[in-house]
C-alpha positions as CSV (number, residue, x, y, z in Angstrom):
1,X,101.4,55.8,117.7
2,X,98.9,57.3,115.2
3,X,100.7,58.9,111.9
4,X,99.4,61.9,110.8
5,X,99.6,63.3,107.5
6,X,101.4,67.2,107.2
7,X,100.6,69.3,104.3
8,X,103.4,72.0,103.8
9,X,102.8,75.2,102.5
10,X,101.3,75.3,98.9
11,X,99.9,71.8,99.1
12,X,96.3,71.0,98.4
13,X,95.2,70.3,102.1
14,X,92.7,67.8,101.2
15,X,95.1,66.0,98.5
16,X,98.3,67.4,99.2
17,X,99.0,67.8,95.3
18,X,101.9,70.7,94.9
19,X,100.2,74.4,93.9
20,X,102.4,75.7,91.4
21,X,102.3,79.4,90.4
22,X,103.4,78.3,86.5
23,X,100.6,75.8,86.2
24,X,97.9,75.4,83.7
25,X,95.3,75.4,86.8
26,X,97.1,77.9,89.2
27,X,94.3,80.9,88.4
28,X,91.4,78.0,89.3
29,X,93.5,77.3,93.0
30,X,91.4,78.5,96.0
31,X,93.2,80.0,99.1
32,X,91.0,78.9,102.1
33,X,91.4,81.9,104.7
34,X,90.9,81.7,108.7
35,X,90.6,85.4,110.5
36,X,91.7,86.9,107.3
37,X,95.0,85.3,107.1
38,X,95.9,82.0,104.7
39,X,95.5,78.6,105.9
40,X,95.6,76.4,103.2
41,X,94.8,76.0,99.5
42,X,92.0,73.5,97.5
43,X,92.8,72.1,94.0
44,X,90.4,73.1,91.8
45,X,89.0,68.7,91.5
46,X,88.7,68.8,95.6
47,X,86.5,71.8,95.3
48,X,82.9,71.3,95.9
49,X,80.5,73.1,93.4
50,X,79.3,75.5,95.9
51,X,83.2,76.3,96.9
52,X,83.8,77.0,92.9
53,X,80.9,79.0,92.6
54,X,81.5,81.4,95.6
55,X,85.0,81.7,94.4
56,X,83.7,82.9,90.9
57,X,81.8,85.5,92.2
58,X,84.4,86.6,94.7
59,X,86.4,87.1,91.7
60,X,84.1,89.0,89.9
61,X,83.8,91.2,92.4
62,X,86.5,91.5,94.5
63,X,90.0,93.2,93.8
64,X,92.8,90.7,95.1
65,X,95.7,92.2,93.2
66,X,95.2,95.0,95.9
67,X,95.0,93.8,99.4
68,X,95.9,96.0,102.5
69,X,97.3,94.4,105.7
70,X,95.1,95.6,108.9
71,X,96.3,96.3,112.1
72,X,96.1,92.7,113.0
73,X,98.2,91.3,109.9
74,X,94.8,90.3,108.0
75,X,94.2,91.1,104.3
76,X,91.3,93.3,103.4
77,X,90.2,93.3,99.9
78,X,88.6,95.9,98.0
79,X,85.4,95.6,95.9
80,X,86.5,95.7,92.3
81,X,86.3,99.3,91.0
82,X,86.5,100.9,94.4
């Protein structure tokens, strides 16, 4: 039977290295997000260029300290400044 490899919760899920809030790196961690909800999280060396650079600019300019739940349990996120 064929072993699979589980990631828990606040593990990179491409090399399951442990996310931890107190790091050095924690601010550089991406959250990947499904349907608006959290599915999993990239260490900053699995990210690809293009990932690092869309989550620069998504920082820029979007307000994460504020997210609102919708209806359906998904976060919306504000631009910054509005």
């Amino acid at each position: 039977m064929a072993r699979t490899k589980v990631r828990p919760p606040g593990h990179c899920t491409r090399c399951t290295r442990a996310c931890w809030k107190d790091a050095d790196d924690s601010a550089r961690w991406n959250i990947e997000f499904s349907q608006g909800r959290p599915v999993g999280y990239l260490y900053p060396k699995c990210q690809t260029p293009e990932e690092n650079a869309e989550a620069e600019v998504k920082a820029a300019t979007l307000d994460y300290a504020n997210t609102v739940p919708d209806v359906d349990g998904r976060q919306k996120v504000a631009p910054v400044g509005g």
